[in-house]
LORO-874411 format. One line per 4 residues: number of its first residue (from 1); for each residue x, y, z of C-alpha. Coordinates in Angstrom, 1 decimal. Example, Ala and Ser with C-alpha at 12.3 -4.5 7.8 and 13.67 -1.06 7.14 Angstrom:
<rs>
1> 12.3:-4.5:7.8 ~ 13.7:-1.1:7.1
</rs>
This chain:
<rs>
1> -8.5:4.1:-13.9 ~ -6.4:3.6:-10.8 ~ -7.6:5.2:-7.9 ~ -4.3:4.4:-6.0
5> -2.8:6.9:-8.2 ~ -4.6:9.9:-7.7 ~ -4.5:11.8:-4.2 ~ -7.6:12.2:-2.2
9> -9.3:14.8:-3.6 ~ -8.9:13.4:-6.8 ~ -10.0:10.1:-5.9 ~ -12.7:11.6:-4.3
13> -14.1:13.3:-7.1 ~ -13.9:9.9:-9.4 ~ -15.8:8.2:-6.9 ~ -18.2:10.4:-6.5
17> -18.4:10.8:-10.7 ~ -18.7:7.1:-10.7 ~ -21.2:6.8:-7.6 ~ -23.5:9.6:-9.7
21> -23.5:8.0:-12.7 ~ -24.6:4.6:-11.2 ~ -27.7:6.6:-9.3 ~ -26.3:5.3:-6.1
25> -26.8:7.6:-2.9 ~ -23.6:10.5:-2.3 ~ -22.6:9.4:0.8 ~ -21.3:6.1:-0.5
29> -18.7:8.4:-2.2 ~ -17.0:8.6:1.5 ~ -17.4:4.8:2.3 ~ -15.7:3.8:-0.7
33> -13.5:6.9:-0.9 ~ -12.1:5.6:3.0 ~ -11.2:2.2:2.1 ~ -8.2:3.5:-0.3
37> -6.0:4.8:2.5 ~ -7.7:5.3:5.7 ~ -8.9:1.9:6.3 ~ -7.7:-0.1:3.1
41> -8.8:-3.5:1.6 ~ -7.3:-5.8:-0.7 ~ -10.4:-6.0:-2.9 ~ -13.8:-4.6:-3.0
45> -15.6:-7.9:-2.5 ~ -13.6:-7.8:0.9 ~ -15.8:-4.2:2.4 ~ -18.8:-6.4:4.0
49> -20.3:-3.0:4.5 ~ -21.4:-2.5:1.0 ~ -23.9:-4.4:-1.3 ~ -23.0:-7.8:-2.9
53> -23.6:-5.9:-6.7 ~ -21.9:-2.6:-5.7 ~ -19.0:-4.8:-4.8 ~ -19.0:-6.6:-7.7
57> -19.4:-3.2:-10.2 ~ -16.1:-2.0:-8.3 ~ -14.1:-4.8:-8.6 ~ -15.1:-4.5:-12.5
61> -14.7:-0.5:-12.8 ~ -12.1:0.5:-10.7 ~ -10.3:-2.5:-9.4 ~ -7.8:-2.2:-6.7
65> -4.0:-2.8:-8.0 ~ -1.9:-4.5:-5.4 ~ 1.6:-5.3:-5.0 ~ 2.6:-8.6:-5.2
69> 5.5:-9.8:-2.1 ~ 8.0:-11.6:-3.6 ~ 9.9:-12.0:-0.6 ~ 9.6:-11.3:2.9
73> 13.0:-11.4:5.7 ~ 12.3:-11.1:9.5 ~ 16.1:-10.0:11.3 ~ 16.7:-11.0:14.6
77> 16.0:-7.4:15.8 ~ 12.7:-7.2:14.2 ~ 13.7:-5.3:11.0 ~ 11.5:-6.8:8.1
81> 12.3:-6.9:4.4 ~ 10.0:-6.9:1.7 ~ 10.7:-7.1:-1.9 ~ 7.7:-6.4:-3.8
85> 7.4:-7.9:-7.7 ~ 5.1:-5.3:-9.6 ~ 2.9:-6.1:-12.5 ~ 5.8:-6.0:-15.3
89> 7.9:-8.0:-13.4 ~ 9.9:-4.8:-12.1 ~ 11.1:-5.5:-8.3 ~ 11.6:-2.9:-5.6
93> 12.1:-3.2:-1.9 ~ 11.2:-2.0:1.2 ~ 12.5:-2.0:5.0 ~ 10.2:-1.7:8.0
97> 12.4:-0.9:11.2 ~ 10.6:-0.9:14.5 ~ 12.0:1.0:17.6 ~ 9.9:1.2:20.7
101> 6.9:2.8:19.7 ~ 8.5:4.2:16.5 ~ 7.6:2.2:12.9 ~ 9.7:3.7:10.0
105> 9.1:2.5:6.3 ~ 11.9:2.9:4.1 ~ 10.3:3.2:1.0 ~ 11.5:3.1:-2.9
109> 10.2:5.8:-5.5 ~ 12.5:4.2:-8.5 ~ 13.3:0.8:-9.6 ~ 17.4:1.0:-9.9
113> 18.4:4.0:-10.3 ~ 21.2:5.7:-12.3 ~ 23.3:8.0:-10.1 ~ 25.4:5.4:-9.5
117> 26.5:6.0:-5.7 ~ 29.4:3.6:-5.3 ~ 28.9:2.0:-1.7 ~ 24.8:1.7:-2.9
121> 23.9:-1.6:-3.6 ~ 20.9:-0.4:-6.0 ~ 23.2:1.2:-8.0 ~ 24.5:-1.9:-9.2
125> 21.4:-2.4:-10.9 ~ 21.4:0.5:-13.3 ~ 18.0:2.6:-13.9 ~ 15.0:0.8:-14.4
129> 12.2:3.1:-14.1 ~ 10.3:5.6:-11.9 ~ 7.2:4.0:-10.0 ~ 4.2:5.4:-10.1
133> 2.1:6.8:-7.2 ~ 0.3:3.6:-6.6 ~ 3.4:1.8:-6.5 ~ 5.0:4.2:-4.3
137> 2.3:4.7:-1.9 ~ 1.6:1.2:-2.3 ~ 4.4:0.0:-0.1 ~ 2.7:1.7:2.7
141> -1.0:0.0:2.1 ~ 0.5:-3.7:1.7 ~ 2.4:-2.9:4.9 ~ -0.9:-2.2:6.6
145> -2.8:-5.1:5.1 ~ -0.5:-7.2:6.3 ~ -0.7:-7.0:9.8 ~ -2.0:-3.1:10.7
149> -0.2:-3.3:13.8 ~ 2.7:-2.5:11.6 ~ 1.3:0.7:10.2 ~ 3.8:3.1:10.1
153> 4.5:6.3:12.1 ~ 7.5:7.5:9.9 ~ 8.3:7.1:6.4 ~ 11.5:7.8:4.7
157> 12.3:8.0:1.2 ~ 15.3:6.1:1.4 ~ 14.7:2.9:-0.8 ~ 15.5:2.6:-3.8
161> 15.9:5.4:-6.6 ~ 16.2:8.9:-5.9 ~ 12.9:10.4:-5.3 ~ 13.5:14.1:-7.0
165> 14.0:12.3:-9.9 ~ 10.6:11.3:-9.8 ~ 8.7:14.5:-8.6 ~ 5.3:14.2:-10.2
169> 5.0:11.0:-8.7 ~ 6.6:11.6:-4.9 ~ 4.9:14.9:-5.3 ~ 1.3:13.2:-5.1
173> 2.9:10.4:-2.7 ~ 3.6:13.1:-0.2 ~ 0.0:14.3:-0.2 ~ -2.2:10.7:0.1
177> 0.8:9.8:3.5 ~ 0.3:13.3:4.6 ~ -3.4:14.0:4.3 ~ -6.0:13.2:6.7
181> -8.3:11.2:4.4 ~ -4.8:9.4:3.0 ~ -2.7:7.9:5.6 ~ -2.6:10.6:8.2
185> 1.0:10.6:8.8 ~ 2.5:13.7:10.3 ~ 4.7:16.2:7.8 ~ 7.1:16.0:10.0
189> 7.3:11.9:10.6 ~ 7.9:12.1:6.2 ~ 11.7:12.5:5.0 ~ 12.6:12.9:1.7
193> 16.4:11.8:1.2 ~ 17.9:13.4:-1.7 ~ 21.8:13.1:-3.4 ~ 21.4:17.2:-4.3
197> 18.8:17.2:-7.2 ~ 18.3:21.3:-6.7 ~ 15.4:21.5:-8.8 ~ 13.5:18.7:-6.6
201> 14.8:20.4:-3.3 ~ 13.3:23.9:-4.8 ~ 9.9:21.9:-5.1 ~ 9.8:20.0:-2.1
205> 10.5:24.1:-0.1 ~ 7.6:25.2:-2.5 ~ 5.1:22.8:-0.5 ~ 3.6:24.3:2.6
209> 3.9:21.0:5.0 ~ 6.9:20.7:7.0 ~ 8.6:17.4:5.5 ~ 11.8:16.5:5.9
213> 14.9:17.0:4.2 ~ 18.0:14.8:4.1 ~ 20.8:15.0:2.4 ~ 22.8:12.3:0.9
217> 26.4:14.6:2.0 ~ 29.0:11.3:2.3 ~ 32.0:13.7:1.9 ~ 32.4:17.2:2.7
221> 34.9:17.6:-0.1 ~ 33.7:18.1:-3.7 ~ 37.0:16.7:-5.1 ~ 36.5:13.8:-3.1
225> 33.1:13.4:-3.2 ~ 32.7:13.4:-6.6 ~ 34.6:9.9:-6.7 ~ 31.7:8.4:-4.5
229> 28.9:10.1:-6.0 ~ 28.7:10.9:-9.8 ~ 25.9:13.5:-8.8 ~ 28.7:15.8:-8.1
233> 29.4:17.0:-11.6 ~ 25.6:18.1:-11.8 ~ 24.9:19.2:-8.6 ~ 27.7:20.6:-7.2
237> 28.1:20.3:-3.5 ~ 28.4:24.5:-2.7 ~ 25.2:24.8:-4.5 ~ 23.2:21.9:-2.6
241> 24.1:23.4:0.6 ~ 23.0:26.8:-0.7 ~ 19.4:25.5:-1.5 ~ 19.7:23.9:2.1
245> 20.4:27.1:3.5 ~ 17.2:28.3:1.4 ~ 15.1:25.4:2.5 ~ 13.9:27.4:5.7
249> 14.1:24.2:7.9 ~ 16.4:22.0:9.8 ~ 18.1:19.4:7.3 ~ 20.0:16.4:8.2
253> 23.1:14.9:6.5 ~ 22.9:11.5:5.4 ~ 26.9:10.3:5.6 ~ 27.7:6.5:5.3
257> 31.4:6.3:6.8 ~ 33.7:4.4:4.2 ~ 37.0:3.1:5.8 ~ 39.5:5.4:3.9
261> 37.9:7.8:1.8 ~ 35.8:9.6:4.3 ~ 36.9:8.9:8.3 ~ 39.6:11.2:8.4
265> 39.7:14.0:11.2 ~ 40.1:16.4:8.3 ~ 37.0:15.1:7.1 ~ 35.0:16.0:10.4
269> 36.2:19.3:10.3 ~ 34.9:20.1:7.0 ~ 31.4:18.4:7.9 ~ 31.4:20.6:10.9
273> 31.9:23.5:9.0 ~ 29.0:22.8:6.4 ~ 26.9:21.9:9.5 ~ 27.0:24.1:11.8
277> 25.8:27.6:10.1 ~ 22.6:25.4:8.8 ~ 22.2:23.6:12.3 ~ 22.3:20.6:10.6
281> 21.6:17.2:12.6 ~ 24.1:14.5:11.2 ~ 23.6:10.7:10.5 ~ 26.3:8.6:10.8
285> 25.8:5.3:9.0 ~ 28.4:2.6:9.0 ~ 28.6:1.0:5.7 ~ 26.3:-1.8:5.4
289> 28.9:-5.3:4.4 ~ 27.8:-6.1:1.4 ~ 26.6:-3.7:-0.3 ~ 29.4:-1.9:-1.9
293> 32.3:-5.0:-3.2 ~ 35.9:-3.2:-3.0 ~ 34.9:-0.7:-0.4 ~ 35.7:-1.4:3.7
297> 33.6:-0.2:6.3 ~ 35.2:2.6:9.0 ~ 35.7:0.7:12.6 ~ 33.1:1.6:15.4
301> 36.2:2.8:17.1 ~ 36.8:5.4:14.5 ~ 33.3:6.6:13.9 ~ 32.8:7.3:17.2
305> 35.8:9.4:17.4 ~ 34.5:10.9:14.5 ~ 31.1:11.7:16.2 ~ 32.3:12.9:19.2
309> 34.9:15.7:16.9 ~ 31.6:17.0:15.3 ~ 30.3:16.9:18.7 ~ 33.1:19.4:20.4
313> 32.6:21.1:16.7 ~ 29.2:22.4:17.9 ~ 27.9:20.1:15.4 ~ 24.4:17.5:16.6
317> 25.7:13.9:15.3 ~ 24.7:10.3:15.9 ~ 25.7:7.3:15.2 ~ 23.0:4.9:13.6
321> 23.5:1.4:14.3 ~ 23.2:-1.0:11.0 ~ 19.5:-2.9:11.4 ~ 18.5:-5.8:9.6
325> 22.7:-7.1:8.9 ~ 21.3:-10.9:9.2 ~ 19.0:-10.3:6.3 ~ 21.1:-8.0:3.8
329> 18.8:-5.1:4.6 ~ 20.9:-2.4:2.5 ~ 18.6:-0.6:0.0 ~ 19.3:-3.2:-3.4
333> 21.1:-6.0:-1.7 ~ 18.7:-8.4:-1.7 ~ 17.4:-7.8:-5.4 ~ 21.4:-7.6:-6.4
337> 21.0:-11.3:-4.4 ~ 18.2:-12.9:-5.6 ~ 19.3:-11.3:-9.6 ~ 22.4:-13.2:-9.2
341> 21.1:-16.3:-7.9 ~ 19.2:-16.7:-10.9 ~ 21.9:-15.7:-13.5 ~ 23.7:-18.6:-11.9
345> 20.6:-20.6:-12.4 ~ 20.6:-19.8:-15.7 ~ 24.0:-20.6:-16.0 ~ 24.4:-23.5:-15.0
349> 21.0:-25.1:-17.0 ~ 22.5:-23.3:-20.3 ~ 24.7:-26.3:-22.0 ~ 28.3:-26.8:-22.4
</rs>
């Protein structure tokens, strides 16, 4: 049993199963129950507040499953890359970007995935498999065990993977960041980032709390976006915008400018014209270097003339700066890195 994968309640109610059968006294159901999420340890022997043998009996029964760091980068602007190895040797990343007061974790729900975006770096790797909620959630409790002056204040389902392809398990995520005996974190500090899986978007609507949607877009055009992103043959992109319309809530378009194939003035237009009847709010990402071979990123000069078009459009847009350049911080660069470091390795040791 790991309790890291169940959400509160249900944690709650296999503490307090355990804490009954043991003959122990309820209300150590909560002081175990808090040390999860709300104020989390590395190990049971570490809670100095509970009994030497009750300690022990939890580190026996219902051990605490951590995440091992593999590697940790520090940028020069304070962004800070983790990639975590997880117990079958699987690796997955994560990207903590301060900004003032703000502290948003960029979190993965798959490791690879297989949609195949060409300018994403995690791509490159193919579909591994879909974490589980522990792993997911995970990201956030290492965080915070770390130093818990970097607890988070947003979280965004940006990392690796797409998370609607892994519902069960993002479904249950969203509940232990959201919930008050979980992380706490605000519905409305949580994004879920999505290519256009319409099922997933139906179910993420379906839940009461006001998350976040975003929306992978990077080209207005279906004939042109379908050479970026595979997804389009599935998901058409008439019928993702539909099921934005439907989603009830502001959305925000997700679109990384690629030197080329999606900076043309006729290519603002269009966005505007999606945009505007949703009210949509606009990211404009400049390609990360890097992370897509073959593919050159648009000029600052020309995104901001592209910014400023949707802008006269009616259209909210804003132009993100790149965080975390000096340390390859683009979702899958540094595992694509480190994977081909060690093929090289390998390479080189094999004989003749």
């Amino acid at each position: 049993m790991n309790l890291l994968d169940l959400d509160p309640a249900g944690a709650e109610k296999t503490i307090g199963a355990w804490v009954s059968a043991h003959g122990l006294p309820r209300y150590r159901t909560e002081q175990i129950a808090r040390r999860l999420w709300q104020q989390p340890v590395g190990a049971w022997r570490d809670v100095s507040d509970l009994p030497a043998t009750l300690r022990e009996a939890l580190d026996r029964d219902l051990p605490i499953v951590r995440l091992e760091v593999q590697s940790m980068e520090l940028s020069s602007d304070g962004t800070k890359k983790f990639l975590w190895r997880l117990a079958d040797g699987e690796m997955i990343e994560s990207v903590l970007i301060p900004s003032g007061t703000r502290r948003t974790l960029c979190i993965s729900s798959q490791a690879g995935c297989a949609l195949g975006c060409v300018f994403c770096a995690t791509g490159r790797m193919g579909f591994r498999r879909n974490l589980t909620v522990a792993e997911i959630a995970g990201q956030v409790r290492e965080i915070v065990l770390r130093d818990p002056t970097d607890r988070p204040t947003n979280i965004v389902f940006m990392g690796m993977g797409e998370p609607l392809l892994n519902w069960p398990a993002v479904d249950t995520t969203l509940t232990i960041l959201n919930h008050e005996q979980g992380f706490g974190i605000g519905a409305r500090h949580i994004t879920v980032s999505t290519v256009g899986i319409i099922p997933g978007m139906e179910r993420l609507r379906a839940r009461p709390e006001q998350f976040r949607l975003a929306i992978s877009l990077h080209s207005p055009n279906p004939a042109s976006r379908i050479g970026l992103m595979p997804v389009e043959k599935k998901y058409a992109l008439g019928d993702v915008i539909a099921e934005a319309r439907r989603f009830g809530r502001r959305v925000t378009f997700e679109y990384v400018m690629i030197a080329g194939r999606n900076d043309s003035d006729g290519d603002a237009d269009q966005l505007a014209r999606l945009a505007r009847p949703l009210a949509a709010h606009v990211n404009l990402l400049p390609l990360h270097p890097g992370g897509a071979p073959g593919l050159t990123p648009t000029s600052g000069n020309r995104i901001r003339i592209f910014a400023e078009r949707l802008r006269e459009a009616g259209v909210e847009a804003v132009v993100r700066r790149s965080r975390g350049l000096d340390i390859n911080a683009a979702c899958g660069q540094l595992y694509v890195e480190m994977a081909e470091k060690r093929r090289r390795t390998e390479s080189a040791a094999s004989p003749g």
